[in-house]
C-alpha positions in Angstrom: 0.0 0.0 0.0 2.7 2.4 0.7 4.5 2.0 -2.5 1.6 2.5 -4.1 0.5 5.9 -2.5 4.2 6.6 -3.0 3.6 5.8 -6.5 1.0 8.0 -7.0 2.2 10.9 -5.7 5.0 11.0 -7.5 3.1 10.8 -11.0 1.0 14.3 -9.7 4.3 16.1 -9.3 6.0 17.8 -12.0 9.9 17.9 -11.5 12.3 19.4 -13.8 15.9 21.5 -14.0 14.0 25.0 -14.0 11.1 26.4 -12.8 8.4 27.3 -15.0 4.9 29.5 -15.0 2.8 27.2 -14.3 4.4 25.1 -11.6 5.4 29.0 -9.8 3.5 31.8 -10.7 5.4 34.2 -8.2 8.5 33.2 -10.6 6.8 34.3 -13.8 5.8 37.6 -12.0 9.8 38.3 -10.8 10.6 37.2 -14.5 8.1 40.2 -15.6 9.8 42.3 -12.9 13.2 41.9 -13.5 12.6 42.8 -17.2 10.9 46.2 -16.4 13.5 46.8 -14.0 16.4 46.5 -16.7 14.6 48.0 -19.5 14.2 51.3 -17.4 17.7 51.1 -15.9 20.3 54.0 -17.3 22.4 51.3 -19.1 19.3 50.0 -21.1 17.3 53.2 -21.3 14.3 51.4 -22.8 11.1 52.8 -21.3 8.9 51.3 -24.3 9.8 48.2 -23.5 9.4 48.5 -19.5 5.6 49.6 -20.7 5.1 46.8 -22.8 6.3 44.9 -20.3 4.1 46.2 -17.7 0.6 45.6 -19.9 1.4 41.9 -19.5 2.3 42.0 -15.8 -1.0 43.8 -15.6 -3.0 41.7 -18.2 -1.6 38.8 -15.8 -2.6 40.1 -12.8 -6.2 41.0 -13.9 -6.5 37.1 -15.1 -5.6 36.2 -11.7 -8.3 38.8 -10.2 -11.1 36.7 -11.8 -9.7 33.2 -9.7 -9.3 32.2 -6.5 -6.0 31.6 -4.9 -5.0 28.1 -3.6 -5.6 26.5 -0.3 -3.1 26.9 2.1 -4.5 23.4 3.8 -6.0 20.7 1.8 -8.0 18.5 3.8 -9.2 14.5 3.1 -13.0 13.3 2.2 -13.0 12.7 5.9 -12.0 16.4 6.8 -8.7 15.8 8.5 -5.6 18.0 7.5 -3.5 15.9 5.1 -1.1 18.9 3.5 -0.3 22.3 4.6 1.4 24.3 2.1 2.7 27.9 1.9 0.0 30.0 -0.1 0.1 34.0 -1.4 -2.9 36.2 -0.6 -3.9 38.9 -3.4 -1.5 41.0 -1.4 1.7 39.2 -1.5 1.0 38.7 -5.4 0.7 42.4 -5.9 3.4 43.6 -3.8 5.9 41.3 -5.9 4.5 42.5 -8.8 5.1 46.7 -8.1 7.0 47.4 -4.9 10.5 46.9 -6.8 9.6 48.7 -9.9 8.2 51.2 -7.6 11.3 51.5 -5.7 13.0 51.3 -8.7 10.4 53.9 -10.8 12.0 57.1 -8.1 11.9 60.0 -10.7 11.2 58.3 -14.0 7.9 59.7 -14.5 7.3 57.5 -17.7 7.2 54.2 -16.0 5.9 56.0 -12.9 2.1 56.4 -15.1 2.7 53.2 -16.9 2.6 51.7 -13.4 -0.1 53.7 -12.0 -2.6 52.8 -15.6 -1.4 48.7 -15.2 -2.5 49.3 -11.5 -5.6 51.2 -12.5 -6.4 48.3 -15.1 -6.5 45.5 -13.0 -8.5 47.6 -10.8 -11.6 47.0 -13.2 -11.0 43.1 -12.6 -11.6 43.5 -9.0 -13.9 40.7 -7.1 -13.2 41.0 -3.5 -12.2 43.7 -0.9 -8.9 42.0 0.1 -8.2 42.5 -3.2 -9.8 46.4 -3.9 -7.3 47.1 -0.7 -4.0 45.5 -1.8 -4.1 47.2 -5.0 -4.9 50.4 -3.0 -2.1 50.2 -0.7 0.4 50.1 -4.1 -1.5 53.2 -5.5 -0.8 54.8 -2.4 2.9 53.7 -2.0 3.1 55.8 -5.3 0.6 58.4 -4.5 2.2 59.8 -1.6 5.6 60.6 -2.7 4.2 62.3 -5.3 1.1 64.1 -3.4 4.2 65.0 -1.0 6.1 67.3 -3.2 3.2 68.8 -4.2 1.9 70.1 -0.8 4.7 72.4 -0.3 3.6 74.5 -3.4 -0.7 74.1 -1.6 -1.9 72.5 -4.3 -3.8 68.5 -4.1 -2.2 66.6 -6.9 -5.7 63.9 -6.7 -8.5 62.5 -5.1 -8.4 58.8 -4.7 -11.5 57.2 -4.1 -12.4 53.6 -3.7 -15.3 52.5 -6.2 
């Protein structure tokens, strides 16, 4: 019985030299990262393709808007606990998805609105508060920098409000 469990476990993993997409969607995200990151960096100097870049981060994102992340615990037909794993919440996704390019994006107004419409996109794809919030929380990351330098002169550079 045990080599046969054993047996089929092994045929419902999927093993291989690299990681890939599908098996670690966190690693096609960092891919999509890293590329806007060196596309906008002074040696590259290509903002077209950190925007391009950016619609498919975004286009992905909004795909995963419309599902429901995994189970952290997946429990038997009798109910007992039989695997905990490690899970993301809509959060972790998003934060891995902008907070470097955000850090990176510090006075390179191009990518800066590129970031703020693929942000503003997968906005429209929105199903639950959790994830209304963490997509606010990255507008605001790059809001207030922004709203900051504008206070000194008195004038309110815009309004956010939640839909």
């Amino acid at each position: 019985m045990h080599a046969e469990l054993q047996e089929r476990v092994c045929r419902m993993i999927a093993t291989g030299s690299r990681r890939t997409a599908s098996q670690d969607p966190g690693f096609a995200i960092r891919h999509l990262v890293e590329m806007v990151v060196r596309a906008s960096s002074p040696g590259v100097n290509d903002p077209y393709t950190a925007a391009a870049v950016l619609a498919q981060l975004s286009a992905g994102l909004a795909h995963l808007m419309k599902r429901a992340l995994p189970q952290s615990f997946i429990t038997g037909a009798d109910g007992r606990l039989r695997i905990a794993v490690p899970s993301s919440t809509y959060a972790t996704v998003i934060g891995a998805a902008f907070n470097l390019i955000r850090q990176d994006a510090a006075g390179k107004s191009f990518v800066i609105l590129h970031l703020i419409e693929a942000i503003l996109r997968i906005a429209d794809h929105v199903r639950l508060p959790e994830q209304c919030d963490a997509l606010g929380v990255s507008l605001m990351q790059l809001w207030t920098p922004l709203t900051a330098s504008t206070s000194s002169t008195g004038g309110q550079f815009w309004r956010v409000r939640r839909r």
